[in-house]
PLY file of the C-alpha trace (Angstrom):
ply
format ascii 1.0
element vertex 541
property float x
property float y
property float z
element edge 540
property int vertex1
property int vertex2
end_header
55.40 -133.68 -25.82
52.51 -133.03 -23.98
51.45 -129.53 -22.57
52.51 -130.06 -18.62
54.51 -131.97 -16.79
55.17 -132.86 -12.86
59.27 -132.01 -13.59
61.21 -131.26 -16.57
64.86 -132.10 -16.61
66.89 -129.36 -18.22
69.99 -131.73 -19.44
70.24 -135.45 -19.84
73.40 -136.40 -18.78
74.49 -138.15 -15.72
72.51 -136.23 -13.32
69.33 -135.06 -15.26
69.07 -138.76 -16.09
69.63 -140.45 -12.83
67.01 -137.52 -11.32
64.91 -138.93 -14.36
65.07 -142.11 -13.20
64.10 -141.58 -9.76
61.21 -139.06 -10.24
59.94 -141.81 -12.88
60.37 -144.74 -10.36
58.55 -142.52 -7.86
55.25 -142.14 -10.97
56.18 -138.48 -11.74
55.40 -137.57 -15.49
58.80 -136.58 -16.59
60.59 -134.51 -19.32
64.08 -134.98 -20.24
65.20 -131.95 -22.67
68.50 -132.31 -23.76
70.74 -130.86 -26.71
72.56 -134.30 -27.27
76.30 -132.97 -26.76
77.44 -134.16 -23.67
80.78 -132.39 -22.92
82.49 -136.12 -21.72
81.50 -137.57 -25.60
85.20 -137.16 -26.97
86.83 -139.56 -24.11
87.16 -143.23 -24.74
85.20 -144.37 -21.63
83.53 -143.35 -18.20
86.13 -144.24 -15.30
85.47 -144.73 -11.66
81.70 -145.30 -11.83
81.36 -148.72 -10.21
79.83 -151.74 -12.56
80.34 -149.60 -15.29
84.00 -148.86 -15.55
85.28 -147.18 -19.08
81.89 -148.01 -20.70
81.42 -145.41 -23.72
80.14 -141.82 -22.60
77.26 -142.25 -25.13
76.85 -145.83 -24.27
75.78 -144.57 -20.72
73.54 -142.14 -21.62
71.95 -144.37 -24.33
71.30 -147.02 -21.57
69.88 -144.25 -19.09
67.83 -143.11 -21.86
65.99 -146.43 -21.84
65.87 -146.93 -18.67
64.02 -143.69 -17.74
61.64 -144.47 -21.06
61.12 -147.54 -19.25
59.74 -146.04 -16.14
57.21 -143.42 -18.83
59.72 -140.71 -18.83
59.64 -138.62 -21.89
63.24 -137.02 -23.58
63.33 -135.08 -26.39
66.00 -133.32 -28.42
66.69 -129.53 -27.87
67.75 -127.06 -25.68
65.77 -124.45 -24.16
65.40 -120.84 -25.35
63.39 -118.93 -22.65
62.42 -120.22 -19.07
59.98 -118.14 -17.23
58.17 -118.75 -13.73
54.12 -118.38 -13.98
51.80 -116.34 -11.87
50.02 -118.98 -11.15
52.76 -121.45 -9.68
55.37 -123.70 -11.96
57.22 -122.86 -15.25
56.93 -122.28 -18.83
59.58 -123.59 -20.82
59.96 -122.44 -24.70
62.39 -124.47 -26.87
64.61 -123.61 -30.00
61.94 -125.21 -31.82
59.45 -122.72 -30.68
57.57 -126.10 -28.88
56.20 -124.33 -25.20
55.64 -126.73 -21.82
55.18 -126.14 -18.35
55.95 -127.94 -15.31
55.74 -127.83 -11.72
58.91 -128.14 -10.87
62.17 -127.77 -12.67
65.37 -129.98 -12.64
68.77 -128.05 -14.07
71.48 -130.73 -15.14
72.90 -128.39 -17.70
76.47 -129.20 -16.96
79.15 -126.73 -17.46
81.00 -125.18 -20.40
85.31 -125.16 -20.59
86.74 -122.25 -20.83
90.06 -122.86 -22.60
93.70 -121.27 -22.90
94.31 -119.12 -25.61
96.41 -122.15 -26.78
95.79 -123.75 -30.66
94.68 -127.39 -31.09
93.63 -127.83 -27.27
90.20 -128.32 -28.24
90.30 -131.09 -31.05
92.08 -133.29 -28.74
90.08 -132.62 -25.50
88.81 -135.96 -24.08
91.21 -137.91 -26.37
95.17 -136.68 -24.96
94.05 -133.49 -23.81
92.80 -134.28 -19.98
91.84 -132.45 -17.10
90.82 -135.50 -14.50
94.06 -137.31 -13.22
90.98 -139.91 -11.69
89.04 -139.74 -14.84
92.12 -140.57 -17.48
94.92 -141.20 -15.14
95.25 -144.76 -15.39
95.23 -144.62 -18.89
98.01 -142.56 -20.22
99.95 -144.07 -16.50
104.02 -143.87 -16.85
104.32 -142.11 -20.58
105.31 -138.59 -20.62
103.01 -135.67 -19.93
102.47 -132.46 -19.81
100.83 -129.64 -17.35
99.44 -126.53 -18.89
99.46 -124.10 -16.43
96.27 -121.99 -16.17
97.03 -120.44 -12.98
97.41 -121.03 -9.22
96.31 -124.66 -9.21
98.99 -125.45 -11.73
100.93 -126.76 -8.99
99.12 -128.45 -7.14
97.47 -130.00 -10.60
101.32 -131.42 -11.55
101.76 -132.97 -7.88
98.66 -134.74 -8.37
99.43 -136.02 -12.01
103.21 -137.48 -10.57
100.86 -140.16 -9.06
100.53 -141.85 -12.69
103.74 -140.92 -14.17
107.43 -139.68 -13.40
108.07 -138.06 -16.81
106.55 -134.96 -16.04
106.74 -130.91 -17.30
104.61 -128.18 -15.75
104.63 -125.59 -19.16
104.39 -121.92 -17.29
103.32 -120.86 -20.56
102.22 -117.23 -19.55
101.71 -117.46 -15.45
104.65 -116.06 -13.88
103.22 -116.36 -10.14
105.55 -119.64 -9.54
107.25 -119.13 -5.47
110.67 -120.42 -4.56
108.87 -122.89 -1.98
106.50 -123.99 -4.76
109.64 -124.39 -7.00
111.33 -127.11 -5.01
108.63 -129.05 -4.44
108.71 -129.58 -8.19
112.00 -130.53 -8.19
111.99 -132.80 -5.20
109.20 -134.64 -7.09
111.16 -134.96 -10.36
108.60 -132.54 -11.91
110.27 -130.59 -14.95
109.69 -126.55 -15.32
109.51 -125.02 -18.60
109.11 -121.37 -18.74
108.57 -120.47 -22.29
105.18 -119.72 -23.46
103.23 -122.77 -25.43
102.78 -121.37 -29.24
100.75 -124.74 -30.06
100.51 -128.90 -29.86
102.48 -131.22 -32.21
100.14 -134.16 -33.79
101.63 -137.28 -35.07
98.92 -139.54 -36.88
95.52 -137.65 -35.07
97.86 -138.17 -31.88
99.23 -135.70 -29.43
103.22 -135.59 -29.99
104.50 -132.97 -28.05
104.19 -129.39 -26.73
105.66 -126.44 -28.98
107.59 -123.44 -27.67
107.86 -119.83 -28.34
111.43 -120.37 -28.98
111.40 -123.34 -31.88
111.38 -126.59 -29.73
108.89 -128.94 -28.92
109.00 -130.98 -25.45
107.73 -134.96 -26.24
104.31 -135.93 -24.37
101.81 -137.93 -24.81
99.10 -136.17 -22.62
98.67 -132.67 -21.73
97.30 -132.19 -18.21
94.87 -128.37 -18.72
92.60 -126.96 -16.10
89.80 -125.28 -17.87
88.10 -122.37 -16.29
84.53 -123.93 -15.76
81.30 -121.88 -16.45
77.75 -123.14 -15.27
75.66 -123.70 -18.35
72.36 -121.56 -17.84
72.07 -120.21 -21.82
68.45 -119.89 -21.91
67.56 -119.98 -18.26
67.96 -115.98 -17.34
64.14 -115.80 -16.63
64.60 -117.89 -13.71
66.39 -115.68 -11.40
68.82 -118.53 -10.28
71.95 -117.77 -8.64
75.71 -118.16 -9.16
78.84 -117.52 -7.43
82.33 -118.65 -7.90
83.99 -121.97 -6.81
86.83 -122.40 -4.79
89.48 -124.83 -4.71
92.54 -124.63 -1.91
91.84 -120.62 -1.88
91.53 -119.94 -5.95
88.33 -119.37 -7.83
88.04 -122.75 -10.60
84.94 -121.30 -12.23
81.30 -120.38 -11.74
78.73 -122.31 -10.58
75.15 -122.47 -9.92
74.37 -122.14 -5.82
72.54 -125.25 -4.27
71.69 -126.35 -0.86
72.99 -130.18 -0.04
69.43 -131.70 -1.69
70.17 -129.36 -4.82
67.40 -126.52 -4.06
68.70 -123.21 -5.74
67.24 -119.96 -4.61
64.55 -120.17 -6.40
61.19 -121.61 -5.10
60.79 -124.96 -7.04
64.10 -125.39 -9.47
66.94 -127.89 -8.36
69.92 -128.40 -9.78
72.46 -130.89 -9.91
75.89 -132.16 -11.46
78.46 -130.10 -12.67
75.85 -127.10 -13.15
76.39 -126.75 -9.27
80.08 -128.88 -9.04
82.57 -127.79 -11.43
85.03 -130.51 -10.23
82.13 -133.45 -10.08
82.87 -136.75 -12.24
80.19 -138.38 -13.55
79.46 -140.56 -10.54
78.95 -138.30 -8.17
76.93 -136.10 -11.10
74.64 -139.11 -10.72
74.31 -139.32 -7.36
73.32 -135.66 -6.99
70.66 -136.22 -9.64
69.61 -139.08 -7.72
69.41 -136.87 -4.14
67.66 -133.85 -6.15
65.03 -136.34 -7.74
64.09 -137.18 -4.23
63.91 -134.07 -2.81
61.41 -132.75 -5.51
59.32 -136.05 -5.10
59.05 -134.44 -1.47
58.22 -130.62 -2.34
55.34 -132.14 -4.79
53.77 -134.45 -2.05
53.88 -131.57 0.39
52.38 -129.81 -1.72
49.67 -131.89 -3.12
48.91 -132.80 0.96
48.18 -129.17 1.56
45.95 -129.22 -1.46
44.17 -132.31 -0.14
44.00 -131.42 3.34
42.12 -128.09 2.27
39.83 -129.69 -0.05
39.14 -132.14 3.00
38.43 -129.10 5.24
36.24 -127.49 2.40
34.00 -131.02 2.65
33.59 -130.92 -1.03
30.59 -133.62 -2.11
32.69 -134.75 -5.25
29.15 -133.56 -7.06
29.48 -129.72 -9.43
27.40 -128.40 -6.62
30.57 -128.16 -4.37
31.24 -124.90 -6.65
29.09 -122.69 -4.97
29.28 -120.75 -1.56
27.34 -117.64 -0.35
29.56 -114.37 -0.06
31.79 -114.51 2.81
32.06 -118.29 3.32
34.92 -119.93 4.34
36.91 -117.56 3.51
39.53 -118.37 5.41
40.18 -121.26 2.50
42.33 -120.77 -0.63
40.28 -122.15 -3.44
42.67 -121.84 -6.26
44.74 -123.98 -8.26
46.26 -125.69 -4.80
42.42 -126.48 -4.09
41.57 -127.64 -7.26
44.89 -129.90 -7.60
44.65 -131.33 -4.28
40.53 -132.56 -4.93
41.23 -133.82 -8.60
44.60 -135.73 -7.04
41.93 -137.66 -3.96
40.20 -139.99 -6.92
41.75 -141.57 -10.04
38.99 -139.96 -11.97
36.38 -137.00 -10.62
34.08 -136.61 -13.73
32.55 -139.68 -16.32
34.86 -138.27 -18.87
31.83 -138.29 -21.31
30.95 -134.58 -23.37
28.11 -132.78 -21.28
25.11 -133.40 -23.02
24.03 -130.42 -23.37
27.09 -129.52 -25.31
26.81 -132.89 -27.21
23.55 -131.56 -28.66
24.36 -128.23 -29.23
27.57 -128.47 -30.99
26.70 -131.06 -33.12
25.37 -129.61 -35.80
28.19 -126.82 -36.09
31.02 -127.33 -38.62
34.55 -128.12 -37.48
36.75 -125.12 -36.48
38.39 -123.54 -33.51
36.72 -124.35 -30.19
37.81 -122.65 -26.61
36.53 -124.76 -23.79
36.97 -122.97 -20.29
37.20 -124.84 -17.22
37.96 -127.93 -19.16
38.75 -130.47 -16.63
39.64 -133.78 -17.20
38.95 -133.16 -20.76
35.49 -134.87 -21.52
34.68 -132.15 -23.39
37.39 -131.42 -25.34
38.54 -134.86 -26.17
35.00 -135.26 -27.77
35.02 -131.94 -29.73
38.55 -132.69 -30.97
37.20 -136.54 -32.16
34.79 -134.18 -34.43
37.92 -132.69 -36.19
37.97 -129.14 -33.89
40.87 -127.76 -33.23
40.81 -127.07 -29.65
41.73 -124.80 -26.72
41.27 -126.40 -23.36
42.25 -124.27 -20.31
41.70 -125.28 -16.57
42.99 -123.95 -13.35
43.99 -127.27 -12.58
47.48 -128.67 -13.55
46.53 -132.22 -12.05
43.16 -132.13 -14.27
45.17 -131.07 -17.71
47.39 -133.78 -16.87
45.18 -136.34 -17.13
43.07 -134.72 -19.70
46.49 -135.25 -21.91
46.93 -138.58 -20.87
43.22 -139.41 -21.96
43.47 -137.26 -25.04
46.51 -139.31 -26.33
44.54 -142.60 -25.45
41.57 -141.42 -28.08
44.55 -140.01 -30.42
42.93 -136.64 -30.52
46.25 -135.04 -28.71
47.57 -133.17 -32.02
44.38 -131.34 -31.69
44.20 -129.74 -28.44
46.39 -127.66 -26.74
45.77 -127.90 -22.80
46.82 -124.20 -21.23
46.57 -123.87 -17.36
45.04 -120.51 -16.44
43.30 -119.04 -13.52
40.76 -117.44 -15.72
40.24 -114.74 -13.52
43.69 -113.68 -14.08
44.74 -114.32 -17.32
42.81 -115.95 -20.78
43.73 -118.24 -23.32
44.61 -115.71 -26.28
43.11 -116.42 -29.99
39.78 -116.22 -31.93
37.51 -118.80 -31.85
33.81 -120.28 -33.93
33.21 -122.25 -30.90
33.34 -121.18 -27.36
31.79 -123.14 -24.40
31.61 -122.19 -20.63
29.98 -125.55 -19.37
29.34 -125.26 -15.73
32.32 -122.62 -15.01
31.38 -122.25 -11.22
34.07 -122.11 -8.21
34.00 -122.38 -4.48
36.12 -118.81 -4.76
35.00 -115.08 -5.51
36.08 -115.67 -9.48
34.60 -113.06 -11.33
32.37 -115.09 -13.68
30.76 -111.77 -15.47
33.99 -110.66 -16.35
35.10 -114.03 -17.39
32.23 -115.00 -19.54
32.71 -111.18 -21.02
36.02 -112.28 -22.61
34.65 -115.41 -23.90
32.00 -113.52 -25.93
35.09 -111.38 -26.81
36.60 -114.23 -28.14
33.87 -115.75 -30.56
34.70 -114.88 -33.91
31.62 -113.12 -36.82
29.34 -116.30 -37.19
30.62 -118.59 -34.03
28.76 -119.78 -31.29
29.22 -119.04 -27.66
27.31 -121.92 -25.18
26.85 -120.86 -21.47
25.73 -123.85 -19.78
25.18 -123.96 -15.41
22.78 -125.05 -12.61
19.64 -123.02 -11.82
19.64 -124.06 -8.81
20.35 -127.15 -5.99
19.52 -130.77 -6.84
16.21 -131.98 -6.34
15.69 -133.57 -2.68
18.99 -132.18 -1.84
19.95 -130.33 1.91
20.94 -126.82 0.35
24.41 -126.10 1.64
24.13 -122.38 1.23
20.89 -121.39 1.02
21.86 -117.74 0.48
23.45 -118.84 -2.89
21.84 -117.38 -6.20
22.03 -119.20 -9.64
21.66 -116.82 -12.32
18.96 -117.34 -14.97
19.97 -117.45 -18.55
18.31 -113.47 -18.73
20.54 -112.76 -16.29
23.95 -114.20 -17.61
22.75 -112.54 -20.82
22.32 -108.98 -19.33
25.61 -109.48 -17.69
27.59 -110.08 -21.13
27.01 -106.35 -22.00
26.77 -107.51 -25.53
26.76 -104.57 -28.15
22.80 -104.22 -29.68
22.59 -105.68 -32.68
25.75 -107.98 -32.90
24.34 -111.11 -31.14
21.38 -112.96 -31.90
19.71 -115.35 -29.45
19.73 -119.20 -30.41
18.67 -120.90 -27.18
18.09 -119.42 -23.83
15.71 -121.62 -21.32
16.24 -124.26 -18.17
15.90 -127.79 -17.86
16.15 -130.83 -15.41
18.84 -133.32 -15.75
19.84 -135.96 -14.20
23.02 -137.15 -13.14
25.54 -139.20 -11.61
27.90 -138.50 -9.19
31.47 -139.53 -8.96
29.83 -141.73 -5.42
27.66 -143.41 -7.80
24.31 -141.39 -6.62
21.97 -141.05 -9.49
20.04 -137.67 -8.84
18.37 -135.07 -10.88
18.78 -131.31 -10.79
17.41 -127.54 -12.72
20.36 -126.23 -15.30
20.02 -123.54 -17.62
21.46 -122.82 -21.06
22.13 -120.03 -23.27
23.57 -120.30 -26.86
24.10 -117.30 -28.58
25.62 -116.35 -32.54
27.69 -113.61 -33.22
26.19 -112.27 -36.26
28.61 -111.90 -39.41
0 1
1 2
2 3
3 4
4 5
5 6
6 7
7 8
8 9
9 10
10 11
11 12
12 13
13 14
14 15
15 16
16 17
17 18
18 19
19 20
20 21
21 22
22 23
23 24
24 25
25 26
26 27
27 28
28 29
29 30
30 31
31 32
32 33
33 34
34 35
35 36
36 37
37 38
38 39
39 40
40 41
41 42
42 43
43 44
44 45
45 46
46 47
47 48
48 49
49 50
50 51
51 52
52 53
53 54
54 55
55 56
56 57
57 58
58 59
59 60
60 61
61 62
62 63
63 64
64 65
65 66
66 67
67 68
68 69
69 70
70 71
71 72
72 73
73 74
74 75
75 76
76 77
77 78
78 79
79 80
80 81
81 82
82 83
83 84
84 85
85 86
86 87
87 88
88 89
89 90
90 91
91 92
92 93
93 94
94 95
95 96
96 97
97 98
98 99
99 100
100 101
101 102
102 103
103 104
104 105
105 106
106 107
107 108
108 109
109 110
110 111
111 112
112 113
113 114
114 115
115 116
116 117
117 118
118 119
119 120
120 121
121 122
122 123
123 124
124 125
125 126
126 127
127 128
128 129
129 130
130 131
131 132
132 133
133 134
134 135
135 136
136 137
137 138
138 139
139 140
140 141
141 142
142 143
143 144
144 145
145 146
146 147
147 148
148 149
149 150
150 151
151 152
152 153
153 154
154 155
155 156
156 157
157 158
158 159
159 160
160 161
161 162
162 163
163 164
164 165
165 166
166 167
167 168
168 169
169 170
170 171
171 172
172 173
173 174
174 175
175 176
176 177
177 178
178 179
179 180
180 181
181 182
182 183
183 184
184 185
185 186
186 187
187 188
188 189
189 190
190 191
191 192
192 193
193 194
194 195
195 196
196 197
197 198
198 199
199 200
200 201
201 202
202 203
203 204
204 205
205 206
206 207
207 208
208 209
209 210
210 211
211 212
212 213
213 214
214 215
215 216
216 217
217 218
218 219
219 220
220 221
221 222
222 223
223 224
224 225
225 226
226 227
227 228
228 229
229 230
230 231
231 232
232 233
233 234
234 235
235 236
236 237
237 238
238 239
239 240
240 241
241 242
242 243
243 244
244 245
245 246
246 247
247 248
248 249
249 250
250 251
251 252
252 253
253 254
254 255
255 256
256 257
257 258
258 259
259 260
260 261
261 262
262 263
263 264
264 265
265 266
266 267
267 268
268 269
269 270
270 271
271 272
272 273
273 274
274 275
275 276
276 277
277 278
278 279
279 280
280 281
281 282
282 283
283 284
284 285
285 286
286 287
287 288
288 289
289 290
290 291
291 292
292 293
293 294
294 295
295 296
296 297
297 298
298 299
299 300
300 301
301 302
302 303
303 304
304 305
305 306
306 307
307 308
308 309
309 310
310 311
311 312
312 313
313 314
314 315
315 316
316 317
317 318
318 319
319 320
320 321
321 322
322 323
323 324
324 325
325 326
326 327
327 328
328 329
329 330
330 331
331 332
332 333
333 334
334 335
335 336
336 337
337 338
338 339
339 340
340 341
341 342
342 343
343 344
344 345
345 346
346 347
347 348
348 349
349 350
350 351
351 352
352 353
353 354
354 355
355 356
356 357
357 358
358 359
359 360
360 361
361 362
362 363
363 364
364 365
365 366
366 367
367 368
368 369
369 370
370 371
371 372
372 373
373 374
374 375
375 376
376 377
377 378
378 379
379 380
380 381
381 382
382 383
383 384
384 385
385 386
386 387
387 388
388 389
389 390
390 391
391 392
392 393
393 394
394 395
395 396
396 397
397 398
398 399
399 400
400 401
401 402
402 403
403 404
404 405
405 406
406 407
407 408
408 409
409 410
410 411
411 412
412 413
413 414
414 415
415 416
416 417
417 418
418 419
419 420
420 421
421 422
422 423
423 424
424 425
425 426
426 427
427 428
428 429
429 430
430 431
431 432
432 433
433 434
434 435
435 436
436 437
437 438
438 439
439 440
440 441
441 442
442 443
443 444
444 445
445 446
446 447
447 448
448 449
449 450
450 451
451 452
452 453
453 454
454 455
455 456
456 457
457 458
458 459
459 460
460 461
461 462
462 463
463 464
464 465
465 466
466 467
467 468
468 469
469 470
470 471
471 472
472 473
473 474
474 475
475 476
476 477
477 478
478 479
479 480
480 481
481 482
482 483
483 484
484 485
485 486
486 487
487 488
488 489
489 490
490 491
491 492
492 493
493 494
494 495
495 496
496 497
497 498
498 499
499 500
500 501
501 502
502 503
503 504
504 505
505 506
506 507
507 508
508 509
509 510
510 511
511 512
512 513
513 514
514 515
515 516
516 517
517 518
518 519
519 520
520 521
521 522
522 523
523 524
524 525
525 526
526 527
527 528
528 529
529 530
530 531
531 532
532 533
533 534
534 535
535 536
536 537
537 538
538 539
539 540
């Protein structure tokens, strides 16, 4: 898995796969998590799905597998353990492997869980002559003699339906006792047997449903037993979300709970959908794919809404596509947002922003250093880190910038370097990658917004470990030839980014501090050159 994803899919049955399928076809990077027990496997086939009529449960999925594989979505086996939404937009997602990604938006296809009657040897047979769906396994058990286990109010309604596929019917009271008079001849106009006695268990011929035992000795031939489970929406794991529940309804008489959804599959929670039987305790597996399919759709939508506002402020901003749109006197434009929506939305205009080469000034500093733990901050699309990891660091890579780390993942799997870095999104002035570290580098960690750079640069002293190296690299001022965009802008010398760490006397030792000229291209294709400074400092041991 890689560290973030557009969606992850929380389930991959009908509906996580079909809204799979359509985030894939719509070039979403997708996650499919899913535990591998889909609560249909124990029936014979899949009924009333059109083309595919009584094709193996399994056999569907397996197919919908590869087809979502085919379109570069990713599934893996699990289920999740914690789910919790992020300060700075999207989710973390930890699974019972203790493997942690995040996404931007969240798709719940969980399904639901059964509760059953306190009734013995319901369960082993469920899917096979055990049956809830007179649609779903009607046809097949059609004129033999069956059985309705009444669960409670529907019961009666449940054995009207079920005399469509057979006249040999008996509704088993078993413990409800709420049966009326008018309710009673109904039955009998229909043909429909009534057995009061409770239900002590199920005979089995051969791995085959028999007949229904009573309290008082007998046993009642059938050959399917009709049960309405009590249906529960599967959230195990998902409490940290906040999403919403409430219990279905069918002709008057709660059937279950249920997750709440508008008609697209929005829950009440600012970017999780859910779909299929999560949010539709009665759903078959059709119609569990067609909600996937809906929900898919609709979170194609949020994300390009989103990623427009991004783009239309990073159009407003003018940015020049060259490092020197990171800078702005106090009190500019500061009617713009120039966090992680900003820096999405101008990474998402081009294909590629940077060269994806190491800075060079990195390239020559770190070269000589031996292999450990390196921290990059403000990592980008990854030039940096991909390169440190090809020298056998293990590596830290955080950005702002969910669209960057994306492709920074995508790149870092292309070199095969992706074991060795772990991509965290953080708005550094709000929260730090945690850990200890021989390498640190800040390589031109500059923003259009107020980020508190001292502070920043601070912690990443704090995190350089007795004998590592922390490299402070930026611009010392505008490029040469250049109209200054904001001539009240200051670039700090490396003096002054030293005096600002605060560094305890004694502890530090200074290996380069000076400025230089570079020159560069931009992602236009305008060769220019420009003043940067460095500053490389050891942590004594």
């Amino acid at each position: 898995m890689d560290a973030r994803y557009d969606v992850v899919v929380i389930g991959g049955g009908a509906a996580g796969l079909s809204g799979a399928l359509a985030l894939g076809r719509a070039r979403r990077k997708v996650l499919v998590i899913d535990a591998g027990q889909p609560r249909n496997a124990p029936a014979q086939g899949v009924h009333v799905y059109l083309a595919r009529e009584s094709v193996p449960p399994l056999e569907l999925l397996a197919a919908g597998r590869h087809e979502v594989e085919g379109y570069g979505g990713e599934i893996v086996t699990g289920s999740v353990a914690t789910a919790e939404r992020l300060d700075g937009g999207g989710f973390r997602l930890v699974l019972d492997d203790g493997a942690a990604v995040e996404a931007a938006r969240l798709l719940v296809a969980t399904g639901s869980i059964d509760e059953w009657p306190q009734v013995p040897g319901l369960a082993e047979l469920w899917g096979q002559d055990v049956l809830h769906c007179p649609y779903c396994h009607g046809w097949e058990v059609r004129d033999q003699p069956i059985g309705i286990l009444a669960t409670g109010p529907m019961a009666v309604h449940q054995a009207l339906l079920w005399r469509q596929w057979s006249a040999d019917l008996t509704l088993f009271l078993n413990t409800w006792t709420g049966l009326e008079e008018e309710q009673r001849e109904q039955l009998a106009a229909r043909g429909i047997a009534v057995v009061a006695e409770p239900v002590t268990g199920l005979a089995v011929t051969e791995g085959r449903l028999s007949g229904v035992e009573l309290a008082g000795g007998r046993s009642v031939p059938c050959r399917a037993l009709a049960v309405a489970t009590r249906g529960v929406a599967r959230t195990s794991g998902l409490a940290g979300l906040g999403l919403e529940t409430a219990e279905q309804e069918a002709l008057g008489h709660s059937i279950g709970v249920r997750v709440t959804v508008d008609a697209m599959g929005a829950t009440s929670v600012p970017g999780v959908w859910a779909a299929g039987n999560v949010t539709n305790l009665t759903e078959q597996v059709m119609g569990s794919a067609a909600a996937g399919v809906r929900a898919g759709a609709a979170i194609n939508a949020d994300l390009i809404a989103e990623e427009t506002r991004a783009a239309v402020a990073a159009h407003r901003a003018g940015a020049s596509g060259d490092e020197t749109a990171g800078h702005h006197a106090p009190g500019q434009a500061a009617d713009l947002d120039y966090g992680a929506e900003y820096w999405d939305g101008r990474y998402a205009e081009r294909p590629q922003l940077w060269s994806g080469q190491p800075n060079e000034i990195l390239a020559r500093e770190a070269a000589g250093l031996t292999p450990g733990r390196a921290l990059d901050l403000g990592s980008g699309e990854g030039g940096d880190a991909i390169w440190l990891a090809g020298l056998g660091w293990r590596v830290t890579a955080a950005d702002i910038s969910g669209v960057a780390l994306d492709r920074a993942a995508t790149l870092a799997k292309a070199a095969e370097v992706q074991d060795r870095i772990d991509w965290q999104r953080h708005d550094l002035g709000v929260s730090f990658p945690e850990g200890e570290f021989e390498l640190v580098s800040a390589c031109y960690l500059h923003s259009l917004g107020d980020m508190p750079r001292d502070r920043i640069l601070r912690a990443a002293a704090a995190a350089v470990v007795p004998g590592g190296v922390l490299l402070v690299v930026g611009h010392a001022g505008w490029p040469a030839g250049a109209e200054v965009p904001h001539p009240g802008v200051h670039f700090p010398t490396p003096q002054e980014v030293l005096d600002a760490l605060e560094l305890p006397e004694g502890e530090w030792e200074v290996l380069r501090a000076e400025e230089f000229e570079r020159t560069y291209v931009d992602p236009d294709g305008r060769e220019g050159t420009r003043p940067d400074n460095v500053l490389k400092l050891r942590r004594r041991g």
